[in-house]
N, C-alpha and C positions, 0 to 999 in steps of 0.2 A: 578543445573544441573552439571553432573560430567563431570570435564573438559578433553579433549581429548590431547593424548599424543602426537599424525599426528600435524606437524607443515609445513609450505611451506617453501622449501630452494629454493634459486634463484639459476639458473645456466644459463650460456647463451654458445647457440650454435655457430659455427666459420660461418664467412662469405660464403654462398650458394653460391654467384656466383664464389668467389676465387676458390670454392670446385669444381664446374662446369667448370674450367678450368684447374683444375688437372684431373678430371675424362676424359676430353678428350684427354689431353694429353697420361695419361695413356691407353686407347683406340689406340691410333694412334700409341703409342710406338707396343702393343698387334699386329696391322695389319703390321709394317713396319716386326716383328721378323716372323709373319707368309708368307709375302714374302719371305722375305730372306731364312728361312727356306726350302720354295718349290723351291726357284730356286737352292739352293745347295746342297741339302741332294740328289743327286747322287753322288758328286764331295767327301761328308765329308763321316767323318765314324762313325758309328752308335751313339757312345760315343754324339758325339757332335751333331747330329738331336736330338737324345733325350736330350739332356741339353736345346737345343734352343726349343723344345716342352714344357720341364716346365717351362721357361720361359715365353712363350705364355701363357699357362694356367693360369701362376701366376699374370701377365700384364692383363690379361681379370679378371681374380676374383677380383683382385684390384681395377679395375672401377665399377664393378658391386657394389661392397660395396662402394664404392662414393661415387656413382650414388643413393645407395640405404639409402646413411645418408642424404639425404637432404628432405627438409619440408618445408612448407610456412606456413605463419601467419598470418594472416588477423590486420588492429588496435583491441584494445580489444580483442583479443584471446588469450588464452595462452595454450602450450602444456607440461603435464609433461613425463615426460623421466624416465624410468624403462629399468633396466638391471636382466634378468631374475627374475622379482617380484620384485626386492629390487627398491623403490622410491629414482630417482636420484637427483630431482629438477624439478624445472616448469622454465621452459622458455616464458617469456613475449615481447621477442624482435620481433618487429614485422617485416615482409619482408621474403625474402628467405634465409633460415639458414640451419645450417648443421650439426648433432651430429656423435658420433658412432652407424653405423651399426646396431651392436648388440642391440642397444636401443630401447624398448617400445615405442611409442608416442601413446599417446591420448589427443586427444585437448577439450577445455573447453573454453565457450565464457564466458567473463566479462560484456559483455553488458546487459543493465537495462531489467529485466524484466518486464512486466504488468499483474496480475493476479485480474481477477476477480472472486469473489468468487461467489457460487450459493445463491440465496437465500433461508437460514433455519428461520424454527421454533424454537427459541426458549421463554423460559418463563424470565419475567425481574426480577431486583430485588424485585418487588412488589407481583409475581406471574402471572403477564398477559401475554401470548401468544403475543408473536410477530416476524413480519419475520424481516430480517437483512440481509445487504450481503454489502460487503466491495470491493473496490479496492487497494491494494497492488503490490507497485513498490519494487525490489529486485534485487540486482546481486551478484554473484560469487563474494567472499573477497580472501578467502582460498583455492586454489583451491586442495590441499592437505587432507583438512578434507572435503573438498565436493566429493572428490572421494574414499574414503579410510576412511571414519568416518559413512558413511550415506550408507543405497543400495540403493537408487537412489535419487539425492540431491530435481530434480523436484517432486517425488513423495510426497518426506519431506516437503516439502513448502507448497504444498497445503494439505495438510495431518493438518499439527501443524497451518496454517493458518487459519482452519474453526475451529479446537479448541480453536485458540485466541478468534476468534468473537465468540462462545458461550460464553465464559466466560466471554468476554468483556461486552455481554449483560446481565447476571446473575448478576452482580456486577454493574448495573446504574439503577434507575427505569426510565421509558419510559419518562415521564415528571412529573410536580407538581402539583400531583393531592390533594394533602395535603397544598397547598398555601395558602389557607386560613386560617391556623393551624399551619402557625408560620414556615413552611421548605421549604420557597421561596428559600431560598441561596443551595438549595442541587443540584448538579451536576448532569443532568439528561443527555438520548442520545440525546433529542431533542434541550435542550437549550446549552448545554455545549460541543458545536462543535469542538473545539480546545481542550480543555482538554480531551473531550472520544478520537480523534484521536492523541492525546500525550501519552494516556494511549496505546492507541491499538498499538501503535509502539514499545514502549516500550517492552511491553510483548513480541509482534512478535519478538524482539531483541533478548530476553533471551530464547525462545525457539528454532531458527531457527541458533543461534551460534556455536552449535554442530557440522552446515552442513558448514561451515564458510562462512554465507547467512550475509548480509547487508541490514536492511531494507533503502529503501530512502525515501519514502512515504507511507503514510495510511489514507486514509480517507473512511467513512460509505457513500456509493451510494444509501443504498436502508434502509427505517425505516418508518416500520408501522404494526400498528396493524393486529393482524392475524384477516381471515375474519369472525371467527367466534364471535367475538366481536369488532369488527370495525362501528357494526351501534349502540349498546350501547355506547361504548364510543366519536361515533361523538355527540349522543344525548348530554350524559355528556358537552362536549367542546359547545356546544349549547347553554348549560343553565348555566354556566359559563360566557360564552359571556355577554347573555342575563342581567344575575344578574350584572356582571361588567358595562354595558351601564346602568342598572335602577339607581347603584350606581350614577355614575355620573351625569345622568340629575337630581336626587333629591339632591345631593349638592350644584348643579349648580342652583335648584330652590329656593332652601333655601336660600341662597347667595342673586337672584335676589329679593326676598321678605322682605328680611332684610334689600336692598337698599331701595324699594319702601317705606317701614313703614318710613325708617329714612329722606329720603330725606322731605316727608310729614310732617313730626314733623318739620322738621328744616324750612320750611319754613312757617309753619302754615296755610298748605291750610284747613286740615281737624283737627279736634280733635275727637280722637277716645277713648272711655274707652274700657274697657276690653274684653265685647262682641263683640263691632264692630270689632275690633281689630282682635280677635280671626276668625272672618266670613272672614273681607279681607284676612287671609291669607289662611283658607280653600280653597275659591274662586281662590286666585291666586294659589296654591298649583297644584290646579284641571286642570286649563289652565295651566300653564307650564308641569305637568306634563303628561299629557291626549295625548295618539298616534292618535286619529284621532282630526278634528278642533274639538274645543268647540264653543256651541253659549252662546255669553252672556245673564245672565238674568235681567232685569231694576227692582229693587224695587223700587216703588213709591211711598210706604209707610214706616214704619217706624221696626225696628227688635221689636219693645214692641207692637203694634197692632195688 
């Protein structure tokens, strides 16, 4: 991104209230000369009323531009100061302050933004449809390139904001639907919570540095499938499930069956050759694996009759 020339110079304005005490002064000087004036301008001659009239006049303008340099700040505010268009400085001091007259002010809050974003459509890196919408914390760094780099720094934010989060989603697939195929370890937006929102800050940074924005936070609020494949792919995650629990209870049965044979060997309740052998573990196969109860069957005879 091409970097901006607008940089923030610090300037700090002179103490408001000191300033609030010359402007009355200068006031009260303005009404003493305008007394004075009315009670003697029969007695004086012309010369001298009119001296002591521009006097007044100049004693009255002189407060009015006081009066008219002072400004408040709020904490976190800052005000930059222009003297006819040329950028004089930003002032950050907070309280009642007081510049030159002649100066610009326009104030700019520093304080944290919260921006939520709407939720879009977009497609992942896999191609699927899906919606997304972010929360983003932000404040004024710069106040210099946010007023004089950007035409409006809030419009930039959320503008280059919902461009991060498409891209952000274009560049993760939704989750691992290829897990089985060896790309468990790949960074999706579902599993890789902290990385997608390290990533999303990140970018937000290099985009939003032009308006001299600071991200402080980013994290994804909203992530799911768009509706128009939302009841396919719950099915998918279904039978996923489904095959991940068969996996298990069949290891878990093979395990307990490999107990039974052995324990029975080792203590020599039964001897079994190959067929029997082969039947008890169908048998046990069937009961441990089996979703509703099994009933047992009693043979009373023999597997060769």
């Amino acid at each position: 991104m091409k970097a901006s020339a607008t940089r923030e110079a610090d300037i700090r304005g002179a103490n408001g209230y000191l300033m609030i005490i010359v402007g009355l002064a200068l006031a009260a000087w303005a009404v003493y000369t305008l007394f004075r004036l009315l009670a003697r301008a029969p007695e004086e001659s012309g010369f001298w009323a009119l001296q002591h009239a521009l006097g007044f006049a100049t004693l009255v303008l002189l407060a009015i531009l006081t009066f008219r340099g002072l400004y408040m700040l709020q904490p976190n505010q800052a005000a930059l100061l222009l003297l006819f268009g040329n950028y004089k400085g930003t002032d950050r001091s907070a309280g009642l302050r007081w510049c030159n007259p002649f100066y610009t002010r326009a104030k700019l809050s520093l304080r944290a933004h919260n921006l939520n974003t709407d939720k879009i459509k977009v497609n992942d890196k896999r191609g699927n449809p899906i919606e997304i919408a972010a929360a983003i914390v932000w404040r004024v760094d710069d106040t210099a390139r946010a007023s004089f780099d950007v035409e409006n720094y809030t419009e930039y934010v959320n503008t280059q904001s919902e461009a991060a989060v498409r891209h952000l989603a274009s560049s993760y697939a939704y989750d691992d639907a290829d897990e089985a195929a060896g790309s468990a370890s790949e960074i999706t937006l579902r599993s890789g919570i902290e990385e997608v929102a390290a990533a999303l800050t990140r970018e937000l940074q290099q985009r939003l540095a032009q308006a001299g924005v600071v991200i402080e936070d980013a994290k994804l609020t909203h992530l799911a499938y768009a509706p128009e494949i939302a009841g396919v792919m719950l099915r998918r995650q279904q039978a996923e499930a489904i095959i991940a629990a068969r996996q298990k209870i069949v290891t878990g049965a093979v395990s307990m069956v490999e107990m039974a044979l052995k324990g029975l060997s080792e203590r020599g309740l039964v001897v079994l050759d190959d067929e029997r052998r082969a039947a008890m573990v169908s048998n046990l196969l069937v009961v441990l694996c089996a979703e509703s109860e099994v009933q047992p069957v009693i043979n009373a005879g023999t597997l060769y009759s």
